[in-house]
C-alpha positions as a printed NumPy array, in Angstrom:
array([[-50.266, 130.062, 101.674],
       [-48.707, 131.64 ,  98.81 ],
       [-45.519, 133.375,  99.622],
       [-44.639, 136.388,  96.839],
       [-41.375, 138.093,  97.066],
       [-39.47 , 139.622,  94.568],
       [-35.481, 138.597,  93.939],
       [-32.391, 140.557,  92.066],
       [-31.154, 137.928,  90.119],
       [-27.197, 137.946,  88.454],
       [-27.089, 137.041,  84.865],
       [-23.435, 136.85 ,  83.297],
       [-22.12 , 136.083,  80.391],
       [-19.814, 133.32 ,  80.575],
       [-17.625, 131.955,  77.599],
       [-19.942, 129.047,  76.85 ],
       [-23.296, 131.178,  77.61 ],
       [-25.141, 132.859,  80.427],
       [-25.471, 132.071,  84.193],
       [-27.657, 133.137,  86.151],
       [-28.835, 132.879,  90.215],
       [-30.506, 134.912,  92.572],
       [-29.116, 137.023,  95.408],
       [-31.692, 136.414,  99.236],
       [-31.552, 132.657,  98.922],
       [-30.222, 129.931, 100.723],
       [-28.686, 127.252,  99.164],
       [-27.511, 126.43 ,  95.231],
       [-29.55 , 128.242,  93.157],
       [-28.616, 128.268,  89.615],
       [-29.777, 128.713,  85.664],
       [-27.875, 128.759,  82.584],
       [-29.287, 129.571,  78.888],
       [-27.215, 130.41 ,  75.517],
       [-28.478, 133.725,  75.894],
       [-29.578, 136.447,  78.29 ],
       [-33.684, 135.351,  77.999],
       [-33.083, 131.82 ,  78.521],
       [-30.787, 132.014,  81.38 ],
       [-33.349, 134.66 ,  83.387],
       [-36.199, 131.958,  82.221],
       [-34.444, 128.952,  83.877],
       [-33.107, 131.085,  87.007],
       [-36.833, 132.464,  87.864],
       [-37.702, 128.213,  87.098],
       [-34.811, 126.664,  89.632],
       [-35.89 , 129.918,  92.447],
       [-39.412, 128.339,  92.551],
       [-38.405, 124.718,  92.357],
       [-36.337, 125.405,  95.352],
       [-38.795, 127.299,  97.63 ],
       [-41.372, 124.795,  96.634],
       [-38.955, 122.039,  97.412],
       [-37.548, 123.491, 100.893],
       [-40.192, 125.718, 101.679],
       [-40.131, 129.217, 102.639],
       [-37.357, 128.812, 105.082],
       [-34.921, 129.42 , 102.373],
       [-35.674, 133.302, 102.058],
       [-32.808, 134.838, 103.767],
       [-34.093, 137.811, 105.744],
       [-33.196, 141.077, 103.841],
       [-35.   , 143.265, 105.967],
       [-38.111, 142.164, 103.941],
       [-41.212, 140.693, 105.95 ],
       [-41.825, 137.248, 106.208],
       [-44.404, 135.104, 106.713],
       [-46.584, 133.826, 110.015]])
């Protein structure tokens, strides 16, 4: 089953770069980049890593559906 949902994600700029994470998720979930691109590249990479690697479970319930 594929699960599709969609997530705000943070970026910031921090002194050495940017940071990045996701807000409706359980758990760590962080990227970093040295700019605004690759930090939204490698938060949208560690958000599927992690539901892949804990499964759906993680999805904090925002008022959004969730699966059977």
């Amino acid at each position: 089953m594929h699960l599709f949902k969609k997530f705000k994600i943070v970026i910031s700029k921090e002194e050495d770069g940017y940071v990045g994470y996701p807000l409706g998720l359980e758990g760590v979930v962080v990227g970093e980049g040295n700019t605004y691109e690759e930090a939204l590249r490698d938060t949208k990479s560690a958000i599927k890593f992690h539901i892949e690697t804990f499964g759906p479970k993680v999805i904090k319930k925002l008022g959004f559906p969730s699966p059977l």
